[in-house]
C-alpha positions in Angstrom: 25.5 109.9 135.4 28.3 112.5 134.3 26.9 114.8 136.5 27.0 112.8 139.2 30.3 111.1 138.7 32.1 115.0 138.2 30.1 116.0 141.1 31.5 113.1 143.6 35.4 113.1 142.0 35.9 117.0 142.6 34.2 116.6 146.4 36.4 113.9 147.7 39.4 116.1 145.3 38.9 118.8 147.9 38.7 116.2 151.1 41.7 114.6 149.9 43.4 117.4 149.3 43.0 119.2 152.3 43.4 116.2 154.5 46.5 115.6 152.7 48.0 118.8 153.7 46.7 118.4 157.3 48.7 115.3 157.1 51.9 116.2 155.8 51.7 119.4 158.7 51.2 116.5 161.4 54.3 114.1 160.1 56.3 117.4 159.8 55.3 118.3 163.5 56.2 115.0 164.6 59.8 114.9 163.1 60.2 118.5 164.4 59.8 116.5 168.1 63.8 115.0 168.0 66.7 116.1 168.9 69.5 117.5 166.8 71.3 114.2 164.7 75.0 113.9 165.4 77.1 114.9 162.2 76.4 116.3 159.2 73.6 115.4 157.0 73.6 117.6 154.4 77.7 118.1 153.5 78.1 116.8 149.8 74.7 117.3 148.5 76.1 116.3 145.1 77.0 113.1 146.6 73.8 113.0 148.3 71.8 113.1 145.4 73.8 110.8 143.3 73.0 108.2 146.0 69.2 109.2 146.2 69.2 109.1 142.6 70.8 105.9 142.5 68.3 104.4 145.7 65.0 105.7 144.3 65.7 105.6 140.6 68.2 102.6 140.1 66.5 100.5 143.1 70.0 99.5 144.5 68.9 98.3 147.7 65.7 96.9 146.5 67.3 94.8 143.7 69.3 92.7 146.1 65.8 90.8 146.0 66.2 90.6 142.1 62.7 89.7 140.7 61.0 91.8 143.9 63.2 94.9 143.4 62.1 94.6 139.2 58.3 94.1 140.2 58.5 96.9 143.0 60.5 99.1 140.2 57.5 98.9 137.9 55.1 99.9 140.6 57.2 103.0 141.3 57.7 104.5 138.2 53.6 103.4 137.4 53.2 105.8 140.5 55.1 108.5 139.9 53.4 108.1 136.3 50.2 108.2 137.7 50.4 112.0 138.4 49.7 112.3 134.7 47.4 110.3 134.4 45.4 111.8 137.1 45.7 114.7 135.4 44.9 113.7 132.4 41.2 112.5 134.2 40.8 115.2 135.3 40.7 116.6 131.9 38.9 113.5 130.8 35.8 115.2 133.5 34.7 117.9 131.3 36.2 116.7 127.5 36.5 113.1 127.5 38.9 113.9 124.5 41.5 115.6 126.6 44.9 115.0 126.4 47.8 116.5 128.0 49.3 119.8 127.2 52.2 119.9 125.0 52.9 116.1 125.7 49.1 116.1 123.6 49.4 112.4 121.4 53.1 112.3 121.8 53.7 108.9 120.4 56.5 108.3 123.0 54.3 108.9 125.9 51.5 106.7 125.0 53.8 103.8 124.3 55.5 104.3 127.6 52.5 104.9 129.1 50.4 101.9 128.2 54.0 100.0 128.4 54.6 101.0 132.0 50.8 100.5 133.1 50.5 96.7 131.9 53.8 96.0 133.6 52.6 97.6 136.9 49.6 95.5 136.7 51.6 92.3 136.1 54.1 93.6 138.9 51.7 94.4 141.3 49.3 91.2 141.0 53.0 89.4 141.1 53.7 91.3 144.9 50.2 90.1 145.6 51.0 86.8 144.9 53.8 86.8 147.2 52.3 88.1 150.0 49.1 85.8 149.9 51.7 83.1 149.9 53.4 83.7 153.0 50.3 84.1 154.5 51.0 80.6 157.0 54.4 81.1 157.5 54.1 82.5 160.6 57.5 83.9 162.2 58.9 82.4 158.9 57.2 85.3 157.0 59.0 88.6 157.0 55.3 89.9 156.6 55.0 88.8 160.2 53.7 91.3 162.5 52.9 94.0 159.8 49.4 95.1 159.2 48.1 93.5 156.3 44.8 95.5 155.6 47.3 98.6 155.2 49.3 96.9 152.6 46.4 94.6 151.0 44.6 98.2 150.5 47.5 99.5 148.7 48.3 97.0 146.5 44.3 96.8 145.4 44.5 100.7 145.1 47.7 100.6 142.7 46.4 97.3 140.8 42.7 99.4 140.7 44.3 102.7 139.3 46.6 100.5 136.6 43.7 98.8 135.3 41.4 102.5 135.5 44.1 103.9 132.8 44.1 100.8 130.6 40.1 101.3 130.5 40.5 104.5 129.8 43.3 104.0 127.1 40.8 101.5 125.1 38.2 103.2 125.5 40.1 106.7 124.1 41.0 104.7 121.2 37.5 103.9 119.8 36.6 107.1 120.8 38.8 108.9 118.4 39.6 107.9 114.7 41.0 104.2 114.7 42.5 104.4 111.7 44.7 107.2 112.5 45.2 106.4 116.4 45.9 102.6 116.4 49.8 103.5 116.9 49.4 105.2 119.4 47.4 102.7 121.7 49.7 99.8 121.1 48.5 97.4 123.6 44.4 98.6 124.8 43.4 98.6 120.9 41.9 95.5 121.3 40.5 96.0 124.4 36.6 96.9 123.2 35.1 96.1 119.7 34.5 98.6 117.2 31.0 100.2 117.2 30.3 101.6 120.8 28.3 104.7 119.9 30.5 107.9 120.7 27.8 109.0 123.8 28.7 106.3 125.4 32.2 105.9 125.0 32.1 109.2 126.2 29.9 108.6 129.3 32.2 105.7 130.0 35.4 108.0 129.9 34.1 110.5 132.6 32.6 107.4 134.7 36.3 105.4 134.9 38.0 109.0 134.5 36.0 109.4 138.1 36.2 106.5 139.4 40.0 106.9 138.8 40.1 109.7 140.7 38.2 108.6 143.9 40.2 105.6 144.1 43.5 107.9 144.3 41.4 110.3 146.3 40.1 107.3 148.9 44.3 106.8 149.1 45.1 109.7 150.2 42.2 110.2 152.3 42.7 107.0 154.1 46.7 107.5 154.6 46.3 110.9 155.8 44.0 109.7 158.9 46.5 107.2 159.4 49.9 108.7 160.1 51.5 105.3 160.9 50.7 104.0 157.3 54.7 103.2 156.6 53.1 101.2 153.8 51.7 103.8 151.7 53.7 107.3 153.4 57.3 106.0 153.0 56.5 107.1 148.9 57.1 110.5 150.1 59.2 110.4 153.1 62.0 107.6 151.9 63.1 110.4 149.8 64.4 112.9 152.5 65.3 109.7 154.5 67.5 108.9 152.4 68.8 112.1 151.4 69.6 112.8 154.9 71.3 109.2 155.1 74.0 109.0 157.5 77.1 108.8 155.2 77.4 111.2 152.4 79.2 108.3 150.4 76.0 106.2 150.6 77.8 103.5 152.7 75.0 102.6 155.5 74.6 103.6 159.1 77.2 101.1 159.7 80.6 100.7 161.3 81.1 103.5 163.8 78.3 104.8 166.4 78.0 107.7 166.6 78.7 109.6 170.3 76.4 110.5 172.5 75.2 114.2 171.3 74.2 117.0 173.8 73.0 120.1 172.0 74.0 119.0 168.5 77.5 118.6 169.7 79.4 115.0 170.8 79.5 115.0 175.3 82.5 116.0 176.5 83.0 113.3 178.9 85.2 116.0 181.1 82.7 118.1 181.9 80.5 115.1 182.8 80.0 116.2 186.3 78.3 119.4 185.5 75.4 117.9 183.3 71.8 118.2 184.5 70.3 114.2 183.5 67.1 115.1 183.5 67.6 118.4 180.9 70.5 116.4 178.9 69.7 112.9 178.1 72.4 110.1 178.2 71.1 107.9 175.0 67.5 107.7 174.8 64.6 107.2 177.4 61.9 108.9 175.8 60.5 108.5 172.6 61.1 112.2 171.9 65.4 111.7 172.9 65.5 110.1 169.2 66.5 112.8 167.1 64.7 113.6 164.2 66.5 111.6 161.4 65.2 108.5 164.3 61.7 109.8 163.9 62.0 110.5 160.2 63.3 106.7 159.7 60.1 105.2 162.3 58.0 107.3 159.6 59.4 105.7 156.8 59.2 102.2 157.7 57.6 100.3 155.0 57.0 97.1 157.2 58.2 95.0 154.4 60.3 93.1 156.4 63.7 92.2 155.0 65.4 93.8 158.5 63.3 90.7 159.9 63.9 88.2 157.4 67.8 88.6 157.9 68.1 89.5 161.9 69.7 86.4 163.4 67.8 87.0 166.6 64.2 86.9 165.0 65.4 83.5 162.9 66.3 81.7 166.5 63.1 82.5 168.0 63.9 85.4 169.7 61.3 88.4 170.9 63.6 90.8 168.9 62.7 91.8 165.2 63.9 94.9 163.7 60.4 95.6 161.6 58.4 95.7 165.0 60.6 97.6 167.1 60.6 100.4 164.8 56.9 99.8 164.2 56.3 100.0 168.3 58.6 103.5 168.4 56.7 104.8 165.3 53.0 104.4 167.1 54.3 105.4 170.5 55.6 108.4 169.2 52.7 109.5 166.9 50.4 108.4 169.8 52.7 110.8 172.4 53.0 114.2 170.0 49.9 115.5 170.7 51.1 115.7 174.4 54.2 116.8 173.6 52.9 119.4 171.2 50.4 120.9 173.9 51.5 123.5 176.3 52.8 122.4 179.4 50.1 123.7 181.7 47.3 122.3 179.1 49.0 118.4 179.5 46.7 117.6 182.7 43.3 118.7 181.2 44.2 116.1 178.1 42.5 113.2 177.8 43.5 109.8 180.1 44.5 107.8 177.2 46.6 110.1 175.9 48.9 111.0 179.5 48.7 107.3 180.0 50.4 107.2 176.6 52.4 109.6 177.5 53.6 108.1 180.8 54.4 104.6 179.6 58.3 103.7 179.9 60.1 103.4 176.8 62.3 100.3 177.8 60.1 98.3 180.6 58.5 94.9 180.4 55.3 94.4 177.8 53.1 91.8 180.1 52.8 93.8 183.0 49.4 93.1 185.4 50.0 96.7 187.2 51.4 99.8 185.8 52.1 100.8 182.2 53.3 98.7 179.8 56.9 99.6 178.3 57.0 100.0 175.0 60.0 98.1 173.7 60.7 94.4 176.2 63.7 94.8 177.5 64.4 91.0 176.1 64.5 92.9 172.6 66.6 95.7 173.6 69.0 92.7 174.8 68.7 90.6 172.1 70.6 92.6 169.3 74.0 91.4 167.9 74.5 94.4 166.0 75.1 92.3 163.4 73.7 94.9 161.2 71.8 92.6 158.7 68.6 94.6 159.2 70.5 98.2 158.3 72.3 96.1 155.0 68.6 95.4 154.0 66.6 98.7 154.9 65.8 100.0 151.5 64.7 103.1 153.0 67.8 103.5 155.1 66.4 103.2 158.6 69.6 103.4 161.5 68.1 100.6 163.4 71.3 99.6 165.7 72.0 103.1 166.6 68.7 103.5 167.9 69.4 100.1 169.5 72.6 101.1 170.7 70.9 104.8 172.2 68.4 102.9 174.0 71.1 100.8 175.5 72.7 103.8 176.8 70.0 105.3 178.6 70.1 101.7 180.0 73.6 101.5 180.9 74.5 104.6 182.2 70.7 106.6 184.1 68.6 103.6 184.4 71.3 100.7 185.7 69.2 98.1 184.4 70.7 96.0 182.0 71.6 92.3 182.2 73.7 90.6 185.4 76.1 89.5 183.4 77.9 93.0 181.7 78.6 93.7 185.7 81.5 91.3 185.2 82.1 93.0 180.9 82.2 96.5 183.0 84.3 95.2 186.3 86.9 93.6 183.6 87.2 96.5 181.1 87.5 99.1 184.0 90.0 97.5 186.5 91.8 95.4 183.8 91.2 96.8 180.2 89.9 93.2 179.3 86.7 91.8 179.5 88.0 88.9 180.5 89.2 89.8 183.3 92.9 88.8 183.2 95.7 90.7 184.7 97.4 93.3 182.0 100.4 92.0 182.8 100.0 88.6 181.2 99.3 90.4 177.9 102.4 89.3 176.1 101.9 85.3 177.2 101.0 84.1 173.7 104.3 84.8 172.5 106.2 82.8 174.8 107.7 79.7 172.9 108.1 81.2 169.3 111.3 80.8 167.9 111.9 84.7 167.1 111.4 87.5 169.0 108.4 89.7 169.0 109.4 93.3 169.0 107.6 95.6 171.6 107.5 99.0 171.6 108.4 100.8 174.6 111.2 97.9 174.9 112.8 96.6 172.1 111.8 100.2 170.1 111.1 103.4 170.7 108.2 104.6 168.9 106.9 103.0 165.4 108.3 105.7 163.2 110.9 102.9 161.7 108.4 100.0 162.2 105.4 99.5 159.0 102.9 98.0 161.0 101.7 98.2 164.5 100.4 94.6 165.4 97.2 95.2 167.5 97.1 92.0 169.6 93.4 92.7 170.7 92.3 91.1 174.5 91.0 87.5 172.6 94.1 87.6 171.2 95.8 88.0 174.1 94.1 85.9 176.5 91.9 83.5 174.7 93.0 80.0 173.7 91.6 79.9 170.6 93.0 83.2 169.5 96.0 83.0 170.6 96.2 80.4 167.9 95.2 83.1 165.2 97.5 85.2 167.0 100.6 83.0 167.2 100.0 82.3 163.4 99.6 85.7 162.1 103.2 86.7 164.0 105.2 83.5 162.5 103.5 84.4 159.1 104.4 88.4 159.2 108.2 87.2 160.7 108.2 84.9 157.6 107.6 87.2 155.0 109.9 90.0 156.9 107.1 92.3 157.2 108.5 94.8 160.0 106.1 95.2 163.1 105.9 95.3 166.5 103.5 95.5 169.2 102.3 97.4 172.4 102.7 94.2 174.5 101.2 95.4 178.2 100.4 98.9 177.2 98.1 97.8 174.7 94.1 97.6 176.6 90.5 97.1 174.7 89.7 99.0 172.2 86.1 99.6 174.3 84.0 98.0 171.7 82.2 95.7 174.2 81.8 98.3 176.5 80.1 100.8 173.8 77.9 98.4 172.0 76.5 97.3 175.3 76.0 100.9 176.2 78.3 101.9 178.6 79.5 104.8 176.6 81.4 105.9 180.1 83.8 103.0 180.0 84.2 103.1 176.3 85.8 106.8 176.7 88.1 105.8 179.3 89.3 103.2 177.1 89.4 104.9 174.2 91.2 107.7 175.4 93.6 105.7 177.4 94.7 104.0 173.7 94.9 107.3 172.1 97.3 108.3 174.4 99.4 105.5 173.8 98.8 105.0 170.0 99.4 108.8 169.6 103.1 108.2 171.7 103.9 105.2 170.1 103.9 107.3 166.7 101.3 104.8 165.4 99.7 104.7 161.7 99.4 101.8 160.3 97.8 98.8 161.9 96.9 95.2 161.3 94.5 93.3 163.6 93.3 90.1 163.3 89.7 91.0 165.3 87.0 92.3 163.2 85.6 94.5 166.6 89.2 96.1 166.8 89.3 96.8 163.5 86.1 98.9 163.6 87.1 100.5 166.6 90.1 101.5 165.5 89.4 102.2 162.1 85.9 104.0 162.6 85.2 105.1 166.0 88.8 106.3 167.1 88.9 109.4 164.7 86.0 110.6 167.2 88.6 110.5 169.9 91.2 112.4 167.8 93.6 109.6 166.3 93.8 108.8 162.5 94.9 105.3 161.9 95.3 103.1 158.8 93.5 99.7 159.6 94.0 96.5 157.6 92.7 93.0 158.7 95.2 90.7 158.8 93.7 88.7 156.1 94.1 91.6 153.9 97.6 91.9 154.4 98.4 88.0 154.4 96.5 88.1 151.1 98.3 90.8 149.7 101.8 89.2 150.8 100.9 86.1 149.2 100.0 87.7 146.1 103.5 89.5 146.0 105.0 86.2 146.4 106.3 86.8 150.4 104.3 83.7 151.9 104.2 81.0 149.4 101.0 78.1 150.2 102.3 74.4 149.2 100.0 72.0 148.4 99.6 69.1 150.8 101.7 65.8 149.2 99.9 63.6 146.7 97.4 61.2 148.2 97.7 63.1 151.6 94.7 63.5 153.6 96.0 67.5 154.7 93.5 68.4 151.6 90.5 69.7 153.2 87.4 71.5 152.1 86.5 74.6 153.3 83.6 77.0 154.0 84.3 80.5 155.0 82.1 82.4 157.8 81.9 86.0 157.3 81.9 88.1 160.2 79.9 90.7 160.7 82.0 93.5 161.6 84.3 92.5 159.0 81.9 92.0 156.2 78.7 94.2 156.5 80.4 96.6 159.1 84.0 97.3 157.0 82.8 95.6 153.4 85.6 93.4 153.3 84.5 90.2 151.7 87.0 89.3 149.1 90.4 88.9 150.8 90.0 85.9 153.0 88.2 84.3 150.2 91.3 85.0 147.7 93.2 83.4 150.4 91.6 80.8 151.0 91.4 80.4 147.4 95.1 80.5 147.5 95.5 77.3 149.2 97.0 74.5 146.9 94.8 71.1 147.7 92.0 73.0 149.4 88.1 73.4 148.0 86.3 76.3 149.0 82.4 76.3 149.1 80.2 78.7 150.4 77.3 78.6 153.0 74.2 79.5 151.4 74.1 82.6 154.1 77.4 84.7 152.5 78.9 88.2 152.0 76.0 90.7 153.0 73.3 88.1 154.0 76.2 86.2 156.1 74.0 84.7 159.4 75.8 86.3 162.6 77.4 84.0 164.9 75.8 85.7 168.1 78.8 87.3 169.6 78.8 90.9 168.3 76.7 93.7 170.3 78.4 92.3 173.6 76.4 88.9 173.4 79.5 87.4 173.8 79.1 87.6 177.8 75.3 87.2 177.9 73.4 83.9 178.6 71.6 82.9 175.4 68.2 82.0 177.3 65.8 82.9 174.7 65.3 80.5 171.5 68.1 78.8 170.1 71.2 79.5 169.6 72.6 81.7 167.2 75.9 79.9 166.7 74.1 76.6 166.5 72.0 77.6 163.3 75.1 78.9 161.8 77.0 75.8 163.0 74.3 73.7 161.3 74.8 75.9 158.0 78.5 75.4 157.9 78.6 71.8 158.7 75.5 70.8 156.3 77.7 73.0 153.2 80.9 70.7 154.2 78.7 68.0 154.3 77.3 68.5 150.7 80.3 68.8 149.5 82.9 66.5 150.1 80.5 64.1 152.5 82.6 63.1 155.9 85.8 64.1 154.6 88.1 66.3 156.3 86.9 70.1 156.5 87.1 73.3 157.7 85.0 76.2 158.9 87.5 79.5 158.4 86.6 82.7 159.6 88.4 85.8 160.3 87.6 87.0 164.0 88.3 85.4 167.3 84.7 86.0 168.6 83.6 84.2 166.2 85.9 81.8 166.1 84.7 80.9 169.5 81.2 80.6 168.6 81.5 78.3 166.0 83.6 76.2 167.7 81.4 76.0 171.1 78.8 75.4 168.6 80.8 72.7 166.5 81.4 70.9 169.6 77.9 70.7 170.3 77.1 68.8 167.6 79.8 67.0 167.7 79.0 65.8 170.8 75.6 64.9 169.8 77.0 63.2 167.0 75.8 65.1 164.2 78.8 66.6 163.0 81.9 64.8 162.4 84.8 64.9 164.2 87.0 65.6 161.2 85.3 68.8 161.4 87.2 71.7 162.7 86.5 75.9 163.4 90.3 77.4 162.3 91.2 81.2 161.4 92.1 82.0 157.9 95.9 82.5 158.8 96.2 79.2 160.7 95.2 77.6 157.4 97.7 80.2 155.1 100.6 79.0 157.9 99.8 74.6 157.7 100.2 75.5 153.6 103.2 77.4 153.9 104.9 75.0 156.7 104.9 72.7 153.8 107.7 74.1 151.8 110.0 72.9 155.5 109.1 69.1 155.1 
């Protein structure tokens, strides 16, 4: 029987091995397929690194699921631990006595060892458990759409191997001197009874010692003829992912997109006219446009589903999950690299299957009765807020909006399909500089009927050398109803604390955000450049905006076009001039009813985008009379309200609507708290501002919200308290 099972380990050792290698050749050759990334991914390598380090090792990312990133810990280090061990049975093949090289009996390493294995057992039969019970959750279940044979195998594997060393641990103990070894075998002494002849705790030694090893062997075998097997490959490929991360800080592929990129370098919009579209690709319309940080992150998707569990598209029914878009990129483009990797003049003596493959459209309809099927629905391409959710969550850092946002472009700007209704976005932004539409001229209409004087620059000063903040009025400021509340408020509150600003009145346009995150990278230069211009006259550098998108803009994407601003949101300046006693809240008289309660709606691009979370709530917290309580959906897992990623003018068609599962949220949180009392739903952006209140007044038209119940900004609420002090 030792013959045998020494003869069998060492022949699938060598098919493993070698198939291994094969394997890690083919994933290479794949990556190799994309085009240069945009920026630098390897400046600061100390800093890159430290992240890793703190990623992989600490479980950062993974531990915002606290008692699945512990569990998962466990499993990782038992796998990087099993490397010794499998060394070890090797050993264990020809002297079942063997022990490691210098580690030998290290008392240390056995404790740890046997320590480490129990708690990957316990860990891995407690992942087990979770997955079997999400089994009939359908879409509710972020396993949903992953291939559960992959990660059933893998788990059975690592729970097979943990228990493989604990055999062998009890069965090395009664196999050398028990009274001298007990210490060293803390928790597999008990594990067989004393007695055992030494032949066959010897036989039994090289048996599990083999069987040990074809189980890790029939893993490696079975990932490397499966390519695709994010499950099992992202152990070796989340490490480079995240090395080459995006940010050197270890922030996430958030905030700014990054420009479109010809030859490694960002398009110079200028020499536009000279490009070749079919040798320089606007965005992404094939699979092999990504570049190969996109191909690296379809690689190492692990399918476990916390992008899906968070998007706000996915939770409303919509076709769009993060976890199966990257999936449906990863097997195209594992499917289409053997075409792409054959000589051009080869490509029509390949098989069918594969040019058919090769053929299909990368954005194009799924259901299709003639013709190839496209890869990703164009429903799903549409669908995206960019909230950013499913890049918060991505423990192995995948970029999914950028991709998103290239395959938008290739949309937008070669293909000239994308929804009816950005024809009206583009026609407003282009002949306007709004998306609304409204004539640029009417830009300064919110401030008629203040009782001071909004100072202009261009007018009442020069340039804002002598002025501390430029006030960036944004176009919902400007022109919507709603916001020109917030907007109104946030002037009468920065006049009251005799904070010095002004504004660009009608030279100020849109920041292009609309315009980029919906693809049209064209428009969103023309913008862009037209506000550098006038920010870069104006002598601008600081800023205060009360929109979370201008903020971004200004604050992330605008160094790209040469101008370096300082960006604040305007509820981290009214926060700060509260603290310095400047605005001074009142509470509401006794026995009033002004006392409200309050829940506060974190908006994306403010929160996950810019990580500003704690301002608005100190505040809100500010307010004398008020009770804040938060939605269960806060901070980083904050629910989107459906505007962001230009959804704001799209028809919601499919599902339900974002804004009215967020509007449910907020309503059922004032509701817990202080029953039909008066309350509040504060936010800090005018987009969504007007989604929760559309969605407010929905309910409160089918009567299941109360009218008492009202959407307000964060600096209307800081103005009611401080009117106070007049009456």
């Amino acid at each position: 029987m030792r013959i045998i099972a020494i003869v069998v380990a060492l022949a699938v050792s060598v098919v493993g091995v070698a198939l291994f290698a094969r394997a890690i050749a083919g994933i290479a050759g794949v990556v190799r397929l994309g085009r240069p990334v945009a920026g630098r991914r390897s400046d600061a390598p100390a800093e890159r690194w430290k992240h890793l380090l703190a990623e992989s090792l600490g479980h950062t990312r993974m531990l915002q699921w606290t008692k699945i990133g512990i569990a998962h810990w466990f499993v990782f280090v038992g796998f990087g631990l099993l490397f010794f061990t499998l060394v070890t049975a090797y050993g264990q093949l020809f002297d079942p006595r063997f022990a490691l090289p210098l580690i030998g009996h290290w008392v240390v390493y056995e404790w740890a060892s046997e320590i480490i294995s129990w708690v990957m057992i316990i860990s891995i039969l407690f992942l087990m458990i979770i997955r079997f019970l999400q089994r009939d959750k359908g879409r509710g279940s972020r396993f949903f759409g992953s291939r559960t044979w992959q990660a059933v195998y893998v788990e059975l594997t690592i729970l097979a191997i943990g228990l493989c060393i604990v055999v062998l641990r009890g069965l090395e103990y009664r196999l050398l001197d028990a009274e001298t070894s007990a210490i060293h075998f803390p928790l597999t002494n008990f594990l067989f009874p004393a007695g055992i002849p030494e032949e066959t705790l010897a036989t039994a030694i090289v048996v599990v010692a083999a069987l040990k090893i074809i189980v890790s062997m029939a893993w490696m075998i079975t990932i490397s003829l499966n390519l695709t097997m994010g499950v099992a490959w992202h152990r070796f490929t989340a490490w480079p992912n995240l090395w080459f991360k995006r940010e050197s800080s270890g922030r996430p592929a958030l905030g700014e997109l990054q420009p479109i990129m010809v030859d490694g370098k960002p398009l110079d919009f200028e020499q536009i006219e000279d490009l070749d579209p079919e040798a320089t690709p606007l965005g992404v319309g094939k699979v092999e446009d990504f570049t190969w940080k996109g191909l690296l992150d379809f690689t190492s998707c692990t399918e476990c589903g916390r992008c899906q569990s968070q998007c706000p598209a996915w939770h409303t029914e919509k076709p769009l999950s993060p976890k199966l878009l990257i999936m449906d990129l990863r097997e195209h483009a594992y499917a289409k690299a053997p075409y792409l990797q054959a000589a051009e003049a080869a490509r029509e003596n390949l098989p069918d299957e594969l040019r058919n493959e090769a053929a299909r459209p990368l954005v194009g309809p799924i259901q299709v009765t003639d013709g190839l099927a496209g890869v990703i629905d164009p429903d799903v391409l549409w669908s995206c807020t960019s909230c950013g959710a499913c890049v918060q969550q991505c423990p192995v850092d995948i970029e999914h909006v950028d991709h998103i946002m290239d395959l938008r472009r290739h949309q937008v700007l070669l293909e000239e399909e994308f929804p009816a209704e950005l024809n009206g976005l583009f026609k407003g932004l282009e002949s306007k500089g709004n998306p609304w539409n409204q004539s640029p001229r009417k830009r300064m209409d919110w401030a008629k009927g203040l009782e001071f004087d909004v100072p202009v620059v261009g007018a009442d000063v020069e340039d804002l050398t002598g002025v501390e903040y430029l006030f960036w009025v944004g176009c919902a400021g400007a022109y919507e109803d709603r916001a020109i509340k917030t907007t109104r408020a946030v002037a009468e509150l920065l006049h009251r604390a005799g904070v010095s600003y002004a504004v660009l009145g009608n030279g100020e346009t849109c920041t292009g955000d609309p315009a980029r995150r919906a693809g049209n990278e064209f428009v969103f230069q023309q913008l862009a450049l037209e506000n550098a211009a006038t920010l870069t006259e104006a002598k601008a550098s600081k800023v205060v905006t009360t929109c979370a998108h201008c903020l971004n803009t200004l604050k992330n994407e605008y160094p790209q076009v040469g101008v370096e601003l300082e960006v604040v949101h305007h509820s981290q300046l009214l926060n700060r001039l509260v603290r310095d006693g400047k605005l001074t809240p009142v509470a509401p008289p006794e026995g009033s009813v002004a006392g409200r309660t309050i829940t506060y709606h974190d908006p994306c691009y403010l929160g996950r985008h810019n990580e500003i979370y704690e301002a608005p709530r100190e505040l809100l917290e500010a307010l004398p009379g008020s009770t804040v309580a938060e939605m269960p959906r806060n901070r980083q897992r904050s629910f989107c309200c459906g505007a962001g990623g230009a959804r704001m003018w799209m028809e919601e068609t499919l599902g339900t609507r974002i804004n009215a599962n967020r509007t449910d949220e907020a309503v059922a949180t004032l509701a817990a708290t202080n029953g039909q009392q008066k309350g509040a739903i504060a936010t800090g952006c005018p987009f969504c501002r007007v989604m929760l209140t559309d969605g407010l007044a929905a309910k409160q038209a089918d009567g299941t919200a109360p009218e008492s119940v009202e959407v307000v900004d964060v600096a209307q609420l800081l103005l009611e308290s401080v009117q106070r002090s007049e009456h």
